[in-house]
C-alpha positions in Angstrom: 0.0 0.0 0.0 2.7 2.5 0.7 4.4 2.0 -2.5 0.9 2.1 -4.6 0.8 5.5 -3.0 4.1 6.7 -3.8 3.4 5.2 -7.4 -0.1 7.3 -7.1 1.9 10.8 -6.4 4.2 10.2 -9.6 1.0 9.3 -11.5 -0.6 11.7 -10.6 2.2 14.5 -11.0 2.8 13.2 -14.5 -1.0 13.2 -15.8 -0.7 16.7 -14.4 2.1 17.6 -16.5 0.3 16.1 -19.6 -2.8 18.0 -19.7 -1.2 21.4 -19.8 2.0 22.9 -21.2 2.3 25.6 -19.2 2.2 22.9 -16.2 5.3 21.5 -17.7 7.3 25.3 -18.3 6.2 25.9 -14.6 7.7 22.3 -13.1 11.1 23.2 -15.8 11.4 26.6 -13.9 10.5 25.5 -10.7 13.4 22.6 -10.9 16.0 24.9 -12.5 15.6 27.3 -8.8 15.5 24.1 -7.0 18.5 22.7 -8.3 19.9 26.0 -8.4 19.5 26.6 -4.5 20.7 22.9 -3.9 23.7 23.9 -5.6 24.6 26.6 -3.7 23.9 24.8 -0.4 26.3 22.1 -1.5 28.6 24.3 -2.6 28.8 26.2 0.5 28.8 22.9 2.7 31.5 22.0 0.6 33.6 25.1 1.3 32.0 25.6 5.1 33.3 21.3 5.5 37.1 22.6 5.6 36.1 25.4 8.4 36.9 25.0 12.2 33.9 22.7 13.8 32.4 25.5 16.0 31.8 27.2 12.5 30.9 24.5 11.0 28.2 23.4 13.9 26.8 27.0 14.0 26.2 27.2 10.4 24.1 23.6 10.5 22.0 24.7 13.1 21.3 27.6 12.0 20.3 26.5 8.0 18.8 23.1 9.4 16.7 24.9 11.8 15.5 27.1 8.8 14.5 24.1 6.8 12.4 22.7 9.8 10.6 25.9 10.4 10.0 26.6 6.6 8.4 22.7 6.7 6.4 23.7 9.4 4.8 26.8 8.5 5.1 27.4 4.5 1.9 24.7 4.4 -0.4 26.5 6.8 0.8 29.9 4.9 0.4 28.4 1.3 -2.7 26.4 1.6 -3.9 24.2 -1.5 0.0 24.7 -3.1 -0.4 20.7 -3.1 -3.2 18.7 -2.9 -2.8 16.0 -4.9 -3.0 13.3 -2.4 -5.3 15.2 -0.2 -5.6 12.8 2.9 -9.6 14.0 2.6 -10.0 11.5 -0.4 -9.0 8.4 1.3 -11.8 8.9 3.8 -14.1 6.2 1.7 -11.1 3.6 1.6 -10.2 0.6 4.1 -6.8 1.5 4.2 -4.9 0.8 7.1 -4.3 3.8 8.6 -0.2 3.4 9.7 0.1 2.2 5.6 -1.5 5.7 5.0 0.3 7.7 7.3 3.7 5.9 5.3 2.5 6.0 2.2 1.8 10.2 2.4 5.2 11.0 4.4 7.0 9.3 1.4 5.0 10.9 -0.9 5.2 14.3 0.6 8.9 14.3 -0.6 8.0 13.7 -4.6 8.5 17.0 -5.9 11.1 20.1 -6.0 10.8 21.1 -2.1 11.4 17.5 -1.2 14.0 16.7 -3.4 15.8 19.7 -2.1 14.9 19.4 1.0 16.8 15.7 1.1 20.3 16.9 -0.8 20.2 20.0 1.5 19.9 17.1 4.4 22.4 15.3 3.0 24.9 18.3 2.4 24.2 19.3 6.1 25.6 15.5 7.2 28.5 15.9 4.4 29.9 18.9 6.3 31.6 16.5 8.8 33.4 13.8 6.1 36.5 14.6 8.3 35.3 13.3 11.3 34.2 9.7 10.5 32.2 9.3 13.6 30.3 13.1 13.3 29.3 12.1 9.7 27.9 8.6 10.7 25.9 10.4 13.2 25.2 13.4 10.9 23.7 10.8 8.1 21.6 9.7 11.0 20.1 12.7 12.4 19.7 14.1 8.9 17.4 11.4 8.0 15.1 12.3 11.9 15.6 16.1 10.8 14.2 14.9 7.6 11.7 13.2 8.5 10.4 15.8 11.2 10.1 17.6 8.4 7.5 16.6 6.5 6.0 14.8 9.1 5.9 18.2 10.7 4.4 19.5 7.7 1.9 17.5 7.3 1.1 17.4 11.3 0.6 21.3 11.6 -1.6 21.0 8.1 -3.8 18.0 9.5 -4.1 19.8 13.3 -5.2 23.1 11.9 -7.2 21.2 8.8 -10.3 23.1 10.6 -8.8 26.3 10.7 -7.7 26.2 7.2 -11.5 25.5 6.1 -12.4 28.2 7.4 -12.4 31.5 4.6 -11.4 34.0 7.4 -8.7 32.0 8.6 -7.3 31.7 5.0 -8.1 35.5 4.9 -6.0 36.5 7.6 -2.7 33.8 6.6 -3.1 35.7 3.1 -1.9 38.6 4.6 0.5 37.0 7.4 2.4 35.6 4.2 3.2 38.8 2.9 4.6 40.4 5.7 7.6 38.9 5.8 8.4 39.6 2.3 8.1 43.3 3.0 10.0 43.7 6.4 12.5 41.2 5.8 15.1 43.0 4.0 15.1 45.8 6.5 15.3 44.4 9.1 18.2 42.1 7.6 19.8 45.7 6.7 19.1 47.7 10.0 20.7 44.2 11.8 24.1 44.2 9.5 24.4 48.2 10.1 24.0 47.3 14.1 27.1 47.0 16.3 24.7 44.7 18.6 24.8 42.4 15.8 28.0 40.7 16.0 29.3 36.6 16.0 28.2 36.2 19.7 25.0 37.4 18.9 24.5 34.4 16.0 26.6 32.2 18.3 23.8 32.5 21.1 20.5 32.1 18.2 22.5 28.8 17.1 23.1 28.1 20.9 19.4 28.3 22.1 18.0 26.3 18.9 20.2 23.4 19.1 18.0 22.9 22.3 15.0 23.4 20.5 12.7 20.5 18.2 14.0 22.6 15.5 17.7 22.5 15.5 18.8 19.7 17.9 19.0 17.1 15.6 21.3 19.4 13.8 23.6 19.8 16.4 24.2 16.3 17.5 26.9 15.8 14.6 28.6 19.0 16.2 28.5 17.7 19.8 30.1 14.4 18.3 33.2 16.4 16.5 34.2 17.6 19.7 33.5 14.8 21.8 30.8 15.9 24.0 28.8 12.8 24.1 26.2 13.3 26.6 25.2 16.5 24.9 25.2 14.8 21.9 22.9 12.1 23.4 20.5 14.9 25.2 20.0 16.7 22.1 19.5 13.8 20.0 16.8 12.4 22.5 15.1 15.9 21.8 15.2 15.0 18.1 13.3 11.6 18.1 11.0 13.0 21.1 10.2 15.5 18.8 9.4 13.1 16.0 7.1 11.1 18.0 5.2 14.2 18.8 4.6 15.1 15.7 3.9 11.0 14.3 1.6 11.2 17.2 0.0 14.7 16.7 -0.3 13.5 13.0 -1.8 10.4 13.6 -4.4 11.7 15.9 -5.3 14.6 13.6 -5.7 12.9 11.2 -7.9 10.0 12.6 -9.8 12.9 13.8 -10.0 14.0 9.9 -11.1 11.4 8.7 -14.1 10.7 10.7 -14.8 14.8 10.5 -14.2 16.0 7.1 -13.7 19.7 8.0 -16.2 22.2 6.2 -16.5 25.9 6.7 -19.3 26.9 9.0 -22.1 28.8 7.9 -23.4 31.2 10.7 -27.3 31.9 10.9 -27.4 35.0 12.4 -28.7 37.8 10.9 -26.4 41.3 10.1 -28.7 43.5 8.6 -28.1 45.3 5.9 -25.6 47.2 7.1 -24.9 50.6 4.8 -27.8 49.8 2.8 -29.2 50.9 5.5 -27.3 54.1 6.6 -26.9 55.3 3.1 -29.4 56.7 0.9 -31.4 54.1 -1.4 -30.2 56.2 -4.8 -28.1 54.0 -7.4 -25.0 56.1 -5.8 -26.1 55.4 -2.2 -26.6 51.8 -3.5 -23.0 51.3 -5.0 -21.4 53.2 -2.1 -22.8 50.7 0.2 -22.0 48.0 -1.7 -18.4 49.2 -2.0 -17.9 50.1 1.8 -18.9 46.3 2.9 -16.2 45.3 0.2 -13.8 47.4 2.0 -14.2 46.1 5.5 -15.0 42.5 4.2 -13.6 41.6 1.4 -10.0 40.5 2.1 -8.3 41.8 -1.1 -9.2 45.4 -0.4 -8.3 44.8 3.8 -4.9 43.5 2.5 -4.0 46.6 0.1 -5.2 48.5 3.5 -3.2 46.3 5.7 -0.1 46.8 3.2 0.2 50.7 4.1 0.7 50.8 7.8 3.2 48.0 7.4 4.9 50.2 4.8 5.4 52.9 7.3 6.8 50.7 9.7 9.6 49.9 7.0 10.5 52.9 6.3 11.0 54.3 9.5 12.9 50.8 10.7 15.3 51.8 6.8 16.2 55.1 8.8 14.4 55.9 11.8 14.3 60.0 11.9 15.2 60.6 8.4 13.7 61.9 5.4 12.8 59.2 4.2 9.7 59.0 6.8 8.3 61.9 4.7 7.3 59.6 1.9 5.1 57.5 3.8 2.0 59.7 2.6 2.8 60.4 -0.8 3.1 56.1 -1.2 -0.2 55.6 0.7 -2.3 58.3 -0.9 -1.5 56.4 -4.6 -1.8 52.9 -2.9 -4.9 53.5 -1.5 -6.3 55.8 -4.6 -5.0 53.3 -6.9 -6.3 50.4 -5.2 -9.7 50.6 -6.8 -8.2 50.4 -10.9 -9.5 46.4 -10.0 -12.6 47.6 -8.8 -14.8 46.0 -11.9 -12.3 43.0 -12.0 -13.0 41.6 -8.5 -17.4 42.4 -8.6 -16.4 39.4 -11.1 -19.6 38.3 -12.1 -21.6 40.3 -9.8 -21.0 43.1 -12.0 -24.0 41.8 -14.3 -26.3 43.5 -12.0 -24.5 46.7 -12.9 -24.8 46.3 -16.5 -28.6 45.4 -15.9 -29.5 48.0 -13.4 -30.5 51.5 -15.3 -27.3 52.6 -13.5 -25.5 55.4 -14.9 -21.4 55.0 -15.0 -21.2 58.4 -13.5 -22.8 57.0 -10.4 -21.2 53.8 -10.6 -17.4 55.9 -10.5 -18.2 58.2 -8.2 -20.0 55.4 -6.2 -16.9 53.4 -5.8 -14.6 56.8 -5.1 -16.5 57.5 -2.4 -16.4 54.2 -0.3 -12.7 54.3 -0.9 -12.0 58.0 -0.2 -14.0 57.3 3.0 -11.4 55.3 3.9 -8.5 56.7 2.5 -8.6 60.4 3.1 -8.4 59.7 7.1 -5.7 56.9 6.8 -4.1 59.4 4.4 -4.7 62.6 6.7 -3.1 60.9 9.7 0.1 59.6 8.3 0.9 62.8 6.5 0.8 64.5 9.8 2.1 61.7 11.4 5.4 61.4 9.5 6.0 64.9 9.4 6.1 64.8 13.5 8.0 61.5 13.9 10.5 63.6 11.4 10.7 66.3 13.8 9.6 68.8 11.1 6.3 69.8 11.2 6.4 72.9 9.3 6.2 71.0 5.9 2.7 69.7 6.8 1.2 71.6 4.5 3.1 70.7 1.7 3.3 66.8 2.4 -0.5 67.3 2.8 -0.8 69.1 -0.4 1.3 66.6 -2.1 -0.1 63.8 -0.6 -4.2 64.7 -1.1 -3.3 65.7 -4.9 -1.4 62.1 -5.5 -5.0 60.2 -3.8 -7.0 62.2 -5.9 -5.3 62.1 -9.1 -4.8 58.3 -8.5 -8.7 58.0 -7.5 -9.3 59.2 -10.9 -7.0 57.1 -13.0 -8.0 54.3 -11.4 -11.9 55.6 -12.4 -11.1 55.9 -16.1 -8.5 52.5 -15.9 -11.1 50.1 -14.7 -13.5 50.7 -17.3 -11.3 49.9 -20.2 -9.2 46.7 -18.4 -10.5 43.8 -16.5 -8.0 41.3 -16.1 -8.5 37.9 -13.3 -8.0 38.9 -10.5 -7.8 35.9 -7.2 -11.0 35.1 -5.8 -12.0 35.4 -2.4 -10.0 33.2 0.1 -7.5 31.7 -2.8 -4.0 30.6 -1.9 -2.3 34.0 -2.0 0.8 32.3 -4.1 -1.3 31.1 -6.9 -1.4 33.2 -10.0 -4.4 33.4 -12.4 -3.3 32.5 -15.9 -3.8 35.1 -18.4 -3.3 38.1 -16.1 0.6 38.6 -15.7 1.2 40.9 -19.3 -2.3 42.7 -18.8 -1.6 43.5 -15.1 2.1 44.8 -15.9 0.9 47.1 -18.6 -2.1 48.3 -17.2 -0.7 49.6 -13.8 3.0 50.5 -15.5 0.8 52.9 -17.9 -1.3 53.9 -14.9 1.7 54.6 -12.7 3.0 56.6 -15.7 0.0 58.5 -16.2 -0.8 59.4 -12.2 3.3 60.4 -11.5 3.1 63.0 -14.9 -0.5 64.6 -14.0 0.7 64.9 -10.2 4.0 66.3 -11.5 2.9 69.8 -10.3 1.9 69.0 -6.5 5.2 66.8 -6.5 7.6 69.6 -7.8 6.2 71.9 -5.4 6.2 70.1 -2.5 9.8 68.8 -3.0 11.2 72.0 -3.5 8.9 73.1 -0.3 10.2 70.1 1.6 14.2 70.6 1.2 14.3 74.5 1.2 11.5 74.7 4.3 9.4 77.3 2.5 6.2 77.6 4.3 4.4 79.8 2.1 5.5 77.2 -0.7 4.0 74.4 1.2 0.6 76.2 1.8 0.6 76.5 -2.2 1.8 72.9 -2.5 -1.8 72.2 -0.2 -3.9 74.7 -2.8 -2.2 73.3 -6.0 -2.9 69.4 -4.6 -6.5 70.2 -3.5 -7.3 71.9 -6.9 -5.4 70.1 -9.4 -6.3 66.5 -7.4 -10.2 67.4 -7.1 -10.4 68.8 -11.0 -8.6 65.5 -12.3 -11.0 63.2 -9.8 -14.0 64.8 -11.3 -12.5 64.6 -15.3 -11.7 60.9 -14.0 -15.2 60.4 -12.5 -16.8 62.2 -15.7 -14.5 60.1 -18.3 -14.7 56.6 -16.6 -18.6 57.1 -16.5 -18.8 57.7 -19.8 -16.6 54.7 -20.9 -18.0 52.5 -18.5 -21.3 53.1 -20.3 -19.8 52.5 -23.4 -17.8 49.4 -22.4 -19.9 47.7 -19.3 -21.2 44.9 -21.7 -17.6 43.8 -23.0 -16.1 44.3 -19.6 -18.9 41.3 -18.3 -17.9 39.2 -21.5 -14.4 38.7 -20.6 -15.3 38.3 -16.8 -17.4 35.5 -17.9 -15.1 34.0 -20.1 -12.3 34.4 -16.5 -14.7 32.8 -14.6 
């Protein structure tokens, strides 16, 4: 039974690969990074093998430790990135469930991440070919770091399978998964440019995991180099304790799975009709409405939200006092004002009712401005002023405000006229954030490059002004920086409101077609 399963996952992979050819160009790319990042791990266990062993024992931890962790977590991050022997579909079979557990664990390492994740293992135990004893014992606990590993993987998935059916949850680890891509690199900076930062400082991290479930199996080897056996035999009794937690913790969950199939819970209480029923019940009241609840429900507008606070963290942590804080307006008043040029994209098929209602695209525009200026004008408003305190220079309010209100509107109108000539698809609600529709990539990079384009050269007057306001401290330049944003931003909102109506009218029947034909 175990090896029909493993045979299953390489049928199963290859049928895949057979039915589309972009399928195939995505496994060739995949491989050629995967082999690409094995080869620099072996390389670099190659040249870190001829090192001193308290260098070579750090550096094991450390990258073993990473590889656990990234087993761990990626799956509960990247939900749905493999489900091709979704435990869920042996629920009608008599297998027995150890020959499952097996056969899945051995399956789990078919593909790029596990055939990396094994050389990269095996590289790890390679380190110590010097020391015949450390690399008999690094083979070994390679193989239980292994193995905790994807058992690990697939013990967090099958623990938190109820979670994960849940569409808020997947919400919320949509937006958990991109954080670290955006704070990572400065925080990597801000820690090289720190004094506190030194050798001792890694030397304690490496320290403190090698007693931990995710680096002691790493450190064993290490221990066994310099011939401290009982640590070696403490830490590598954390190692298989650790593996039989997680064999357990699998096996449980998953016997627990199988007799309930976890479903997303539909709730039975009734929420009204929320703005519906504080707005007026006009077509504009009607689409403003609609818009608002798509702001504070709908997880792709949250996350574009979510994105600009996070921002400002970054770039204060980049240079904490510095100039650079001043930007943090400027970028949110375009994020947020440009984050409605996918406004007709993601109705998807709701947007029939818009092209069936006698709804004007005048009302529909200014409709969807409104719910997002409601929102972004504050948010805006307060991180202008903000940054200019943190700064210490609150004399160029006025022209960060200026430059930052004229950017929101100008953007707010491109993004009126831009969605009613483009629709593109877009990820539907509670999709794996790492999966990419097909079809959008060369639409989505030339729409918003010409849109950037197009909102940086109308705003060019508001963004000379208020840089030449901003490094010579003119305060009667900033307070015409704040006139020339307000007027220049509001006249190019209402040209944008005016034009996108107009095409939307014009272009609201194709725009459904090719939503349809996404769908």
């Amino acid at each position: 039974m175990v090896a029909h399963l493993v045979r299953l996952k390489l049928t199963l992979l290859r049928n895949g690969l057979r039915r589309s050819a972009w399928q195939v160009v995505g496994l060739v790319v995949g491989a050629v990074y995967g082999l690409g990042a094995l080869a620099v791990v072996v390389a670099s266990m190659a040249v870190l093998s001829v090192q001193e062993p308290d260098i070579r024992g750090l550096v094991v931890v450390l990258v073993g430790s990473v590889l656990v962790l990234g087993w761990w977590l990626v799956p509960l991050l990247a939900f749905g990135l493999d489900s091709t022997l979704d435990p869920a579909r042996f629920v009608t079979f008599a297998i027995p469930r150890r020959s499952l557990l097996t056969g899945l664990a051995l399956a789990g390492l078919i593909g790029i991440p596990g055939v990396v994740s094994a050389g990269s293992a095996l590289a790890l135990a390679g380190v110590w070919w010097r020391t015949p004893a450390a690399l008999v014992a690094g083979v070994v606990c390679s193989v239980v770091g292994l193995a905790t590993c994807v058992i690990g993987a697939r013990a967090t998935t099958s623990a938190a399978s109820t979670l994960v059916a849940s569409r808020r949850f997947r919400e919320v680890m949509a937006g958990v998964a991109v954080l670290p891509f955006i704070v990572v690199g400065p925080i990597l900076g801000r820690l090289s440019e720190s004094s506190t930062f030194s050798e001792a400082t890694v030397q304690r991290i490496a320290e403190v995991l090698s007693w931990t479930p995710l680096g002691a199996a790493w450190a064993v080897p290490g221990d066994v180099a310099d011939g401290q056996w009982a640590t070696a035999g403490a830490r590598f009794g954390i190692a298989v304790a650790t593996l039989a937690v997680v064999v357990v913790v699998w096996d449980r969950a998953f016997a627990h799975a199988l007799v309930n199939p976890a479903h997303e819970k539909v709730s039975t209480r009734g929420h009204g009709l929320g703005w519906f029923d504080r707005l007026p019940a006009t077509p504009l009241g009607a689409v403003t409405a609609r818009c608002l609840t798509y702001w504070a429900r709908d997880p792709r507008y949250a996350l574009a939200v979510a994105i600009v606070p996070v921002l400002a963290i970054v770039l204060y942590a980049v240079r904490p006092g510095g100039d650079l804080v001043l930007l943090i307006g400027p970028i949110a008043g375009y994020l947020m004002g440009w984050g409605i040029s996918a406004d007709v994209a993601y109705d998807g098929t709701a947007f029939w009712t818009h092209v069936a209602a006698p709804l004007r695209g005048s009302a529909d525009r200014l409709g969807r401005v409104l719910a997002a200026g409601a929102i972004a004008v504050p948010a805006v408003l307060v991180l202008t002023v903000g940054s200019a305190l943190l700064a210490g220079q609150p004399g160029v309010i006025p022209a960060l405000l200026g430059l930052s209100l004229g950017v929101l509107f100008t953007a707010l109108g491109g993004s009126s006229v831009l969605s009613a000539l483009v629709v593109y698809p877009v990820q539907l609600p509670g999709e794996n954030p790492f999966q990419t529709r097909q079809g959008a990539s060369m639409a989505t990079v030339v729409s918003q490059f010409a849109g950037w384009l197009a909102v940086m050269a109308l705003s060019l007057p508001e963004i000379v002004l208020g840089v030449i306001a901003v490094r010579g401290g003119s305060e009667a330049l900033g307070w015409v920086t704040l006139a020339v944003g307000l007027v220049l931003g509001s006249v190019l909102l209402a040209l944008g409101v005016r034009v996108g109506g107009r095409t939307l009218d014009r272009t609201g029947p194709d725009l459904l077609r090719k939503i349809v034909a996404f769908a």
